[in-house]
FIZA-425082 format. One line per 10 residues: number of its first residue (from 1); their letters; for each residue x negated, y negated, z of C-alpha. Coordinates in steps of 0.25 Angstrom, whole numbers, plus 2048, in hexadecimal, padded with zeros to 3 digits. Layout:
NUM	a	X/Y/Z ~ ...
//
This chain:
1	xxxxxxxxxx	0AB/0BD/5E7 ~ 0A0/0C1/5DC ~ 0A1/0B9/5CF ~ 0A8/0C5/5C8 ~ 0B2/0C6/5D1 ~ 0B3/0B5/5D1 ~ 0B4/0B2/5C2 ~ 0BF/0BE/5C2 ~ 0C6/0B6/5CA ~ 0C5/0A9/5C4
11	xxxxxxxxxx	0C6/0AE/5B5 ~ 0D3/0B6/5BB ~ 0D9/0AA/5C0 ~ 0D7/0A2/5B3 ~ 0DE/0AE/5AC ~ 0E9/0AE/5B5 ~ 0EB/0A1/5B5 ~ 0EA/09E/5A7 ~ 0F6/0A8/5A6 ~ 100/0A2/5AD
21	xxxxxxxxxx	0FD/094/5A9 ~ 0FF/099/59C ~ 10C/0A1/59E ~ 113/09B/5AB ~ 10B/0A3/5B5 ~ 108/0B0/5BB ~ 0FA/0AC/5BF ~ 0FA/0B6/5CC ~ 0FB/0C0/5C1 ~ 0EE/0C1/5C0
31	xxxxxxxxxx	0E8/0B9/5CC ~ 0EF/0C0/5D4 ~ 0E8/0CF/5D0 ~ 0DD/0C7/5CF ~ 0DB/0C5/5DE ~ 0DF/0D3/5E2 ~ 0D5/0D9/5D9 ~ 0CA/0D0/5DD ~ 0CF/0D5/5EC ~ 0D7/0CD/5F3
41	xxxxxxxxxx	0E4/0D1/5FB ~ 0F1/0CD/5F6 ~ 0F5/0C1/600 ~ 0E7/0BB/600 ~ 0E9/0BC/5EE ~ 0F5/0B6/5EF ~ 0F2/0AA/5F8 ~ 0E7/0A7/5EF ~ 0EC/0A9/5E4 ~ 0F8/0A0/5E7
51	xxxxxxxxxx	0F0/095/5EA ~ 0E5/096/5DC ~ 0F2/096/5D5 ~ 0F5/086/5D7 ~ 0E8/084/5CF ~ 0F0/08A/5C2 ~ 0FA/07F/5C4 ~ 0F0/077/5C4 ~ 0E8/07C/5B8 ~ 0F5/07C/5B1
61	xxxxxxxxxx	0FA/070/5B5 ~ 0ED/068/5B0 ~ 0F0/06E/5A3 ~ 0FE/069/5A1 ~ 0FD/05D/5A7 ~ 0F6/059/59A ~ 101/05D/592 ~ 109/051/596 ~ 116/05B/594 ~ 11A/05C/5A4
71	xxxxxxxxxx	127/057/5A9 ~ 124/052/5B6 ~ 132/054/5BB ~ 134/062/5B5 ~ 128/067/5BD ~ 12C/05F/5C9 ~ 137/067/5CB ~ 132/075/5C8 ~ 128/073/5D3 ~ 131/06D/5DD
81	xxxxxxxxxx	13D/078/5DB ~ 132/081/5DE ~ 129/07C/5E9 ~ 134/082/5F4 ~ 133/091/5EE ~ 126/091/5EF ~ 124/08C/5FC ~ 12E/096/600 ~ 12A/0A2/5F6 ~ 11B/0A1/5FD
91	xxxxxxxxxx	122/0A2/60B ~ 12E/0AC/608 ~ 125/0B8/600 ~ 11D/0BD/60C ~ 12B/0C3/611 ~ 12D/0CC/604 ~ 125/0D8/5FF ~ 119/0D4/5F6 ~ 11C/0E2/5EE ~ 12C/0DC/5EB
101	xxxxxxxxxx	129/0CE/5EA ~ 11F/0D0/5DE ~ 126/0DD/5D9 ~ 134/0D4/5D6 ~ 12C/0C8/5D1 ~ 127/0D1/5C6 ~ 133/0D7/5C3 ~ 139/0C7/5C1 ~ 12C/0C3/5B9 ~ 12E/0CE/5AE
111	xxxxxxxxxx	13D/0CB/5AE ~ 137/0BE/5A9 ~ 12F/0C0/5A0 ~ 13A/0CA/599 ~ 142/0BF/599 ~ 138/0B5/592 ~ 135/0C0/587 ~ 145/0C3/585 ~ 147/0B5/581 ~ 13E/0B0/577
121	xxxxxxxxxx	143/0A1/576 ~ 142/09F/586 ~ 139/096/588 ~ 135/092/579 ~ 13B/085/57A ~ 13D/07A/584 ~ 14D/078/584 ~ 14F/06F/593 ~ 15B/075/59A ~ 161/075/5A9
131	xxxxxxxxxx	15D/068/5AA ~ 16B/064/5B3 ~ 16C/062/5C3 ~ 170/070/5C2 ~ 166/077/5BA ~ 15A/070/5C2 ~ 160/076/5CF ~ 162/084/5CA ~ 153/082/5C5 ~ 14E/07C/5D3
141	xxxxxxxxxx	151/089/5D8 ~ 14C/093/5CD ~ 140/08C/5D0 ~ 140/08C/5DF ~ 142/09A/5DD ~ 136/09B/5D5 ~ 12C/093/5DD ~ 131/09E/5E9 ~ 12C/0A8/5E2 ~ 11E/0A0/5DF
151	xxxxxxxxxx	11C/09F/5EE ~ 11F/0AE/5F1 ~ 118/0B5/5E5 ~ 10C/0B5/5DE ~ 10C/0B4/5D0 ~ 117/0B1/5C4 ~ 120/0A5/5C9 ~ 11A/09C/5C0 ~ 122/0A5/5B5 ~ 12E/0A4/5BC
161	xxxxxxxxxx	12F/094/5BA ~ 129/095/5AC ~ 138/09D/5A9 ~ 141/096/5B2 ~ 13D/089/5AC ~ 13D/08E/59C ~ 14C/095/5A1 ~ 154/08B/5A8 ~ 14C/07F/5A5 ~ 148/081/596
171	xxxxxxxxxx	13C/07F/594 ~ 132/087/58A ~ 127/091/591 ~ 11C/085/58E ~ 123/07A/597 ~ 127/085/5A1 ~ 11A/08A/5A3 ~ 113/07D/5A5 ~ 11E/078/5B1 ~ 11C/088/5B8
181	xxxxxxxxxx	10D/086/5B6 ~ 10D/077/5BD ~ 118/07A/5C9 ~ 114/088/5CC ~ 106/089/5CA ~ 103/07A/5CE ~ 10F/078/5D8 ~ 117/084/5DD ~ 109/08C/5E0 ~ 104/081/5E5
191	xxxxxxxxxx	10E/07F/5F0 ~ 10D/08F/5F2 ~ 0FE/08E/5F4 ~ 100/086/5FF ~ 10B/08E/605 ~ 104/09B/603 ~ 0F7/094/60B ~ 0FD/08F/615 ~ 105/09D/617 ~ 0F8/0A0/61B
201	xxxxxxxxxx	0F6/0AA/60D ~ 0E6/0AE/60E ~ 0DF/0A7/602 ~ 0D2/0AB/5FD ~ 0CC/09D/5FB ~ 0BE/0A0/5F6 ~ 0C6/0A8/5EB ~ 0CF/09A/5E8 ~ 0C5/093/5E1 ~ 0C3/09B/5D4
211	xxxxxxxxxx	0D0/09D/5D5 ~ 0D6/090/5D3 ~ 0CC/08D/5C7 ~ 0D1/099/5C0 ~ 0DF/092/5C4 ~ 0DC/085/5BF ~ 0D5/089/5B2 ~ 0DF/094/5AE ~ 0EA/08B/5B1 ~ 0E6/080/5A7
221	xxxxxxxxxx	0E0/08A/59D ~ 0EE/093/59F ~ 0F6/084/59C ~ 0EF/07F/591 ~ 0F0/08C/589 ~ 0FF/08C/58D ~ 100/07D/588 ~ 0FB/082/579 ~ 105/08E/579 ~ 112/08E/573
231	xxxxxxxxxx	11F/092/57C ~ 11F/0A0/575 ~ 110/0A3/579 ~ 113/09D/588 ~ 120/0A6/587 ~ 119/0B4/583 ~ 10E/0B0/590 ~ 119/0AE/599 ~ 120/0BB/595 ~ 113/0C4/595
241	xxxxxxxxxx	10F/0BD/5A1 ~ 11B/0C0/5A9 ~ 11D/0CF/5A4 ~ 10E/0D1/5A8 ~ 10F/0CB/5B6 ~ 11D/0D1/5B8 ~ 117/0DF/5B6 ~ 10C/0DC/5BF ~ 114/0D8/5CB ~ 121/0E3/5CA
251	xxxx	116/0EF/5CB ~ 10E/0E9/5D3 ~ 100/0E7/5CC ~ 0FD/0DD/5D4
//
């Protein structure tokens, strides 16, 4: 790789990055297209990809962490009702067609981020509810759900758990997004990494390098801009960002 096509790459992956720590994910948006472009094949993209993406969790995480605002519990449990879904999700998508898999998760992430613009107060406000026996059950499994569809696909998860958690749990866009950007970007990817490599998924290493800086930094740039925002700035990110993406993946411009 000449330097052109190396600070690309990095300045991509910072962009990409910085994205999704600010609104809830989507940083395959971007990386994604990003490694095709620069010419790699699709599976050997998307294994590598997976595994630059745990530096953005961690980026992210660095950058909260300093907020002193987490629940330990609360994020305990978002990652551990989704650690079985992605396990399975990474084993279970080589049977369905690529074409279908990313053609129906687009059609779900502009039904998203309709949803968001169509009610202006979700989301403005933490109001704490489903907090019963019942309610943390029905929400073990929305979430396992949604860590099946991390494993399996390759961008966009992370705006799943931003809404489910501001819908059945309450809370506002800022705390939702903080949570999603620990457990998926640091967690759930993490646990997919693994899975996708030991799978045997190609990975261009010599790529990897400059690609979890530009993960790291955009991480922790993309959270600390996040952490000055109000919950209506986050809100009109997320929406953008899910239309954007949504559009992306239903035609195919990936």
């Amino acid at each position: 790789m000449d330097i052109f096509h190396a600070l690309a790459l990095l300045v991509g992956s910072i962009f990409a990055n910085a994205l999704a720590a600010f609104a809830g994910g989507g940083a395959g948006l971007v990386q994604m297209p990003l490694l095709l472009l620069l010419g790699l094949p699709f599976s050997i993209a998307l294994g590598t990809h997976k595994i630059a993406t745990v530096a953005l969790g961690l980026g992210a995480t660095s950058r909260h962490l300093k907020s002193g605002e987490l629940k330990l519990n609360e994020l305990l449990y978002v990652i551990a009702c989704g650690t079985l879904g992605v396990i399975l999700g990474a084993r279970v998508i080589v049977n369905v067609p690529d074409d279908i898999a990313k053609t129906l998760l687009g059609i779900l992430i502009v039904g998203l981020g309709i949803y968001s613009i169509q009610a202006p107060g979700l989301g403005i406000h933490h109001t704490p509810k489903n907090r019963s026996a019942r309610g943390y059950t029905i929400g073990a499994v929305g979430l396992c759900f949604i860590g099946f569809l991390n494993g399996s696909l390759t961008a966009g998860t992370g705006l799943f758990v931003t809404i489910f958690l501001i819908k059945w749990f309450g809370f506002d866009y800022k705390k939702a997004v903080t949570n999603a950007m620990i457990s998926v970007g640091l967690f759930w990817n993490s646990i997919g990494a693994v899975t996708v490599w030991q799978a045997g998924a190609p990975i261009k290493w010599e790529w990897l390098g400059l690609l979890l800086i530009g993960s790291f930094v955009g991480g922790y740039v993309g959270a600390h801009f996040m952490s000055l925002k109000n919950n209506r700035v986050i809100k009109r990110a997320y929406e953008a960002l899910c239309l954007l993406i949504g559009i992306t993946l239903t035609f195919g411009l990936f």
